[in-house]
Legacy VTK file of the C-alpha trace (Angstrom):
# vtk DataFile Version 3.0
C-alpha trace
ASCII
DATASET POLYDATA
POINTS 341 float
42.660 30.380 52.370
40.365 33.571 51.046
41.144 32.013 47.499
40.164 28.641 48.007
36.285 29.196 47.733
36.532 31.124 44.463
38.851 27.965 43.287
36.368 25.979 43.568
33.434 28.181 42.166
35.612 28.366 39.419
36.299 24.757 38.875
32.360 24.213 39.373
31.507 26.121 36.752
34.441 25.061 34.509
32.605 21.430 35.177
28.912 22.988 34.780
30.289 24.877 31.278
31.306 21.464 30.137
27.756 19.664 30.758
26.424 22.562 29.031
28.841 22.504 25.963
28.285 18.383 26.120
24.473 18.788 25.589
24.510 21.272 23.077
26.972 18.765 21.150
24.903 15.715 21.754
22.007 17.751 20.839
23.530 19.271 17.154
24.358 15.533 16.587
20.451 14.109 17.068
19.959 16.892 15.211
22.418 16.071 12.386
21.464 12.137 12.670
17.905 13.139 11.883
18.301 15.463 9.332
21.595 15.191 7.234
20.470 13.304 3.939
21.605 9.826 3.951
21.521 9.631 8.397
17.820 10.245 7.958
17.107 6.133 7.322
17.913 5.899 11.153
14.620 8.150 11.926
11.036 7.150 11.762
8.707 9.853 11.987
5.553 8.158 11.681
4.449 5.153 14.159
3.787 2.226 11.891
1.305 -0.224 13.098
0.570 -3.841 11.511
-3.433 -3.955 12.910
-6.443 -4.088 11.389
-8.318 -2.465 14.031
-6.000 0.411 14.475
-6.635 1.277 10.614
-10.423 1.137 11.400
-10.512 2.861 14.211
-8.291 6.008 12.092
-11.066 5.519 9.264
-13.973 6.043 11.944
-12.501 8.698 12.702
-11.686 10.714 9.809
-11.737 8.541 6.063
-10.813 11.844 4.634
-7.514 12.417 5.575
-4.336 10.997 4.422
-3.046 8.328 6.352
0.451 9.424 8.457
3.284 9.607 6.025
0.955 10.031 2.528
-0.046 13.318 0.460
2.708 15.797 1.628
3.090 17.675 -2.039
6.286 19.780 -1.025
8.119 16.403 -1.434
10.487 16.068 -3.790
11.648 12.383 -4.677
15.319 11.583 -4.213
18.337 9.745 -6.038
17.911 6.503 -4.042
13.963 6.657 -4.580
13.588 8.561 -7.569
9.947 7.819 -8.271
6.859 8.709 -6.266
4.599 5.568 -4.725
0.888 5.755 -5.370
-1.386 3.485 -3.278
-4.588 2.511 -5.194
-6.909 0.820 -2.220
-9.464 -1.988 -2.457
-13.160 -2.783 -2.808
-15.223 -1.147 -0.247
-12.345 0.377 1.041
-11.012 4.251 1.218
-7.101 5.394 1.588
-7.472 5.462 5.364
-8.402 1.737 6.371
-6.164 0.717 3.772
-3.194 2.097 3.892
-2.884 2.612 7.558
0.163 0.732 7.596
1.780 0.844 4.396
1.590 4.582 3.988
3.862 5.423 6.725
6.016 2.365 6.540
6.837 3.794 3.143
7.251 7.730 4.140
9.558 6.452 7.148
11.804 4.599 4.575
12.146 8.079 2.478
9.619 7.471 -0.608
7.582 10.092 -1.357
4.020 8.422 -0.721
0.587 9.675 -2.131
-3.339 8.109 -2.195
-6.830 8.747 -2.670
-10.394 7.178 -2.383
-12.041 6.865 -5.972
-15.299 5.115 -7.669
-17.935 6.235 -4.195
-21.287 6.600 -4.796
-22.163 10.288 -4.683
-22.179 12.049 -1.404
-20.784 8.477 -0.091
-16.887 8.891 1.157
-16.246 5.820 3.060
-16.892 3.337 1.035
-14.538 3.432 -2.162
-14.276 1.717 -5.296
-17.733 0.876 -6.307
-18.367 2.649 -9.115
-17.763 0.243 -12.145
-13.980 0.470 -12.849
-13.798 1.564 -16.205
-15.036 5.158 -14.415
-12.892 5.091 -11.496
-9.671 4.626 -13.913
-10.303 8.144 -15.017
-9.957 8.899 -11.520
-6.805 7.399 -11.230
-5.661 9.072 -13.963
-5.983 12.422 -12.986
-4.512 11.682 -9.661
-0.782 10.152 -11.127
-0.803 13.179 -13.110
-1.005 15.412 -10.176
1.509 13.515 -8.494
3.857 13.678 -11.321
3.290 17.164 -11.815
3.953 18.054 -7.973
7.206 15.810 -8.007
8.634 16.548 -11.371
9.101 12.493 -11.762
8.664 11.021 -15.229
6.541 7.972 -13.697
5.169 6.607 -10.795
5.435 3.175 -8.984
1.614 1.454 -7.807
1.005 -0.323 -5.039
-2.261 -1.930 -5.238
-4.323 -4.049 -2.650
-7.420 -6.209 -3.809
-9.030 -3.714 -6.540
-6.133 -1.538 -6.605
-4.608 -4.447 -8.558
-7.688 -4.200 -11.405
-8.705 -0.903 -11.840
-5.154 0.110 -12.793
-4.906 -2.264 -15.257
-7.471 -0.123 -16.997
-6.204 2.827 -16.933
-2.562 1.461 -17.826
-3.560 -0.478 -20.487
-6.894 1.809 -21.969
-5.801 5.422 -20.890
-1.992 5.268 -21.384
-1.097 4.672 -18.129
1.580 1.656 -18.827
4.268 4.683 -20.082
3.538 6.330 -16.499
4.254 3.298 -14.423
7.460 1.627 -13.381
6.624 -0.264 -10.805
3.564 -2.448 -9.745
3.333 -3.976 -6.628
0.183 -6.333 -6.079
-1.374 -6.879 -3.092
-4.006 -10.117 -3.406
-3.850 -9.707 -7.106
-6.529 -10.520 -9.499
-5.387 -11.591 -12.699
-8.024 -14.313 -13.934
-11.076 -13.166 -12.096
-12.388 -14.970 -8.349
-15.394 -17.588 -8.618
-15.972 -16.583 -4.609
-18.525 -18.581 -3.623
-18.941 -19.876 -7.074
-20.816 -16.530 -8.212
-19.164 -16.827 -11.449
-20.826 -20.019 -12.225
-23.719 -18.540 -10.737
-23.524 -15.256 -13.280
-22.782 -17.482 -16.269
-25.429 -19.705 -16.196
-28.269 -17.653 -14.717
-26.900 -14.444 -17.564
-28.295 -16.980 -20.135
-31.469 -17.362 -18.594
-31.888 -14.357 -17.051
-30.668 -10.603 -17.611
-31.194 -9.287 -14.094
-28.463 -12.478 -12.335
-25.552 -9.720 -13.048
-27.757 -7.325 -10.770
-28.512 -10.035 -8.382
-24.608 -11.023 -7.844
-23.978 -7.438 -7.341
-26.538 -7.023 -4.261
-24.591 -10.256 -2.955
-21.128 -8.610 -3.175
-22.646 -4.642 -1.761
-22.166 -4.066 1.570
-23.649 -0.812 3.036
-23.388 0.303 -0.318
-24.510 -0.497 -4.244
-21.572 -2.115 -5.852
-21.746 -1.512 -9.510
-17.826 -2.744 -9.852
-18.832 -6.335 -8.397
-19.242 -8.328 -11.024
-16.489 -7.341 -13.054
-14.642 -9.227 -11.174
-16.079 -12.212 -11.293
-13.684 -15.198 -13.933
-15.561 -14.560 -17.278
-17.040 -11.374 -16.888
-17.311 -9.391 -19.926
-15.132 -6.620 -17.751
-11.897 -9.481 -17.281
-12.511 -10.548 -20.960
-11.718 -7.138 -22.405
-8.909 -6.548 -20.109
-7.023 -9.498 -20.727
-7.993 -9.977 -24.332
-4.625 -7.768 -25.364
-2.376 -9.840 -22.721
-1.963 -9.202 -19.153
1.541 -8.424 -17.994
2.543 -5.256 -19.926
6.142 -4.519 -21.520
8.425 -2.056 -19.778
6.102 -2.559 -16.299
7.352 -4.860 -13.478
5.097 -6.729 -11.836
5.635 -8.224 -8.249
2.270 -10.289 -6.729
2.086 -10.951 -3.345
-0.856 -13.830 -2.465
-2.009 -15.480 0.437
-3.277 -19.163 0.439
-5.842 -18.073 2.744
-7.730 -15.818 0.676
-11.246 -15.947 0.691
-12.012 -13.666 -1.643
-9.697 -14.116 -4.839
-10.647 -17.981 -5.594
-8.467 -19.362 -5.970
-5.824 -18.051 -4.310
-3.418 -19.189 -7.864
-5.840 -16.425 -9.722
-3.377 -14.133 -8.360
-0.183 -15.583 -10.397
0.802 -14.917 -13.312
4.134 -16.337 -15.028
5.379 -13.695 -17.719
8.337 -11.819 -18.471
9.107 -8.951 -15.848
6.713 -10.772 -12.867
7.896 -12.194 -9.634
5.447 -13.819 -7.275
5.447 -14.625 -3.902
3.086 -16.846 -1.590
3.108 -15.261 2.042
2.916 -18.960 3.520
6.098 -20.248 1.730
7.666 -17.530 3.544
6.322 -17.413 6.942
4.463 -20.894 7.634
2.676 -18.777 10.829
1.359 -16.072 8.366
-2.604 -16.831 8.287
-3.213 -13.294 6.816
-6.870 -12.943 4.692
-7.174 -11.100 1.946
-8.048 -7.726 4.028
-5.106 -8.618 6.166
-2.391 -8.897 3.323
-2.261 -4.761 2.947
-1.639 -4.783 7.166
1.228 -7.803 7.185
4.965 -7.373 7.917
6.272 -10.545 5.546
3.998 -8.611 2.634
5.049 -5.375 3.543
9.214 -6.526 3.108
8.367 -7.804 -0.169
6.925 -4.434 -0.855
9.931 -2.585 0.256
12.150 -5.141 -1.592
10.406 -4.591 -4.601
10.913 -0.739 -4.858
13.825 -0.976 -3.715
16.010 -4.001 -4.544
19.184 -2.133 -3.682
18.892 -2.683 -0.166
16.813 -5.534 -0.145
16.840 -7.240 3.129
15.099 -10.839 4.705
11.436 -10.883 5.152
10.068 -11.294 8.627
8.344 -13.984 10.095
5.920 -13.446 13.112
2.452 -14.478 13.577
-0.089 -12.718 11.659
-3.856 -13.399 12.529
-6.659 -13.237 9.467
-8.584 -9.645 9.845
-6.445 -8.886 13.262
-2.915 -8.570 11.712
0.406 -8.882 13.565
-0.228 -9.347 17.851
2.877 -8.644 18.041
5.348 -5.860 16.940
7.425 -7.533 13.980
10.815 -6.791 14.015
12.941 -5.869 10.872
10.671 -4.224 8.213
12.278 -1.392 6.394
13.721 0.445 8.790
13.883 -2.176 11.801
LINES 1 342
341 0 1 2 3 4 5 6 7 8 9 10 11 12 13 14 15 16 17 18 19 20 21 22 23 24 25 26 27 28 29 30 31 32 33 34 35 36 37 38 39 40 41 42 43 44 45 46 47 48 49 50 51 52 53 54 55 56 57 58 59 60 61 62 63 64 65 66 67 68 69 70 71 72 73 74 75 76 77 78 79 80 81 82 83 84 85 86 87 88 89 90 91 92 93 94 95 96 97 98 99 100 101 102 103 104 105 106 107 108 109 110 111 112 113 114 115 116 117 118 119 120 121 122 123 124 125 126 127 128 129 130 131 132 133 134 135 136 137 138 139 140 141 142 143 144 145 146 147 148 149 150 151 152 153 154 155 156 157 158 159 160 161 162 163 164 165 166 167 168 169 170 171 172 173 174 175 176 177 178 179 180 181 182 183 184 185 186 187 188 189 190 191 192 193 194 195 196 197 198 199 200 201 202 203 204 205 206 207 208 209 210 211 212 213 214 215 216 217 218 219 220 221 222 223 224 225 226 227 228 229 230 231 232 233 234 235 236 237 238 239 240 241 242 243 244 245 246 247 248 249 250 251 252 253 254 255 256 257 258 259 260 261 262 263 264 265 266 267 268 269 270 271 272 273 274 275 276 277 278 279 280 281 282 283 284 285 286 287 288 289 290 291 292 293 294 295 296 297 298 299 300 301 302 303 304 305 306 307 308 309 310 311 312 313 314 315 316 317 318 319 320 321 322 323 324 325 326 327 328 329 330 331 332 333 334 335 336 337 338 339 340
């Protein structure tokens, strides 16, 4: 009987030793799951949120620091994604309130993911983009090299929302940027100009009466802000003219537009199609019939944000989602199966 109690001890911590040794295993295998190249696609580092307000309310906050998920410069692009993803945001917008959402989404799906806010007025950080865009191109410019330079990749792949689907046209097809892009993926392109609110009629007949309707148009595009980039992108204006004289769709770039019917900004909506060699289009509507996104909302939508990840990666395509998505609110409710699911 004196042995029995130390039987028991011993079978106690025989049973205590293997909770211990089952934890430590459970643990290396999280830890393997997470880490080990190829398991990683299971992980999601960054939260990814499809709302409008959340990316404002990170912008109010700080508009100077990378979104989650973009500018880490120790990354090093991989077999499966061999080519770094630069965001290029929109008019009156900066990296943070853009990109809120596609940034991480991106990162979390193993691209190496970089962006910046260009054309502000001086001392002005918020409000990007409204320098005219033949000077923010430059900008660009200098930025894909740095990228390419940190990564060691040959080229880069765009994603553009609003003016990030101009400007770079510039610099790819004035400053040489066409042999440093693979990919472009458009977000509300604008390939023939807008006539929003019929300010391109506007422009063209009051430019031949009057010098100062250019200025005048601008002031009625500026927010907060001068807008010197405004009427460039108005159907007609001596700024489309030039960039489309040469052609639009580029050799040895692909192109892949994603539109909304309810844009009220590009008008019409059709401006952003274009049927040429190497460029696939998609209407978010013909997809998901309960997809009312705006043209902010587009950059912040789950059905545009597939396409996206289809795009870059056609490999491992998969189906788009279909939830609701509410104009300049975004997606109530968490989407399932983007990227990662």
């Amino acid at each position: 009987m004196g042995t029995l109690p130390r039987s028991r001890d011993a079978i106690t911590l025989g049973r205590r030793g293997a909770v211990v040794a089952g934890a430590l295993v459970l643990v290396v295998c999280v830890w393997l799951t997470v880490w080990t190249p190829g398991a990683r696609a299971a992980y999601r580092p960054y939260p990814v949120s499809f709302s409008v307000p959340d990316a404002v309310l990170a912008a109010a906050v700080s508009s100077t620091t990378p979104p989650p998920g973009a500018n880490d410069w120790s990354c090093k692009p991989g077999a499966a994604h061999p080519r770094p993803v630069v965001l290029v945001h929109g008019l009156l917008a900066n990296m943070v309130d853009d990109w809120d959402t596609m940034a991480p989404l991106l990162a979390d799906n193993g691209f190496c993911v970089y962006t910046f806010t260009y054309g502000t007025d001086p001392g002005e950080a918020y409000f990007g983009g409204v320098q005219p865009m033949e000077q923010s191109a430059p900008q660009l410019a200098a930025f894909v090299a740095r990228v390419l330079a940190a990564t060691g990749a040959s080229k880069v792949d765009l994603v553009g929302h609003s003016e990030g689907t101009l400007m770079p046209r510039y610099y790819m097809e004035f400053l040489g940027g066409a042999a440093k892009v693979d990919h472009y993926v458009m977000l509300t392109p604008i390939w023939h100009g807008t006539d929003v609110g019929g300010l391109a009629t506007v422009e063209a007949l009051g430019a031949e009466l009057d010098p100062s309707a250019i200025a005048t148009v601008n002031a009625l595009f500026g927010t907060a802000t001068t807008c010197a980039s405004c009427s460039e992108f108005l159907t007609g204006s001596s700024f489309m003219q030039h960039l489309n004289a040469g052609g639009m769709a580029l050799p040895g770039v692909t192109y892949t537009n994603i539109v909304t019917k309810y844009d009220e900004l590009v008008v019409p909506y059709t401006s952003g199609l274009l049927t040429a060699p190497g460029v696939t289009n998609f209407t978010l509507q013909d997809q998901c019939p309960t997809d009312f996104s705006d043209h902010l909302t587009v950059a912040f939508d789950p059905t545009a944000a597939q396409d996206m990840l289809n795009a870059l990666d056609p490999t491992h395509a998969r189906p788009v989602p279909c939830t609701v998505v509410l104009p300049g609110v975004g997606a109530p409710l968490p989407p399932g199966g983007v990227g990662l699911g």
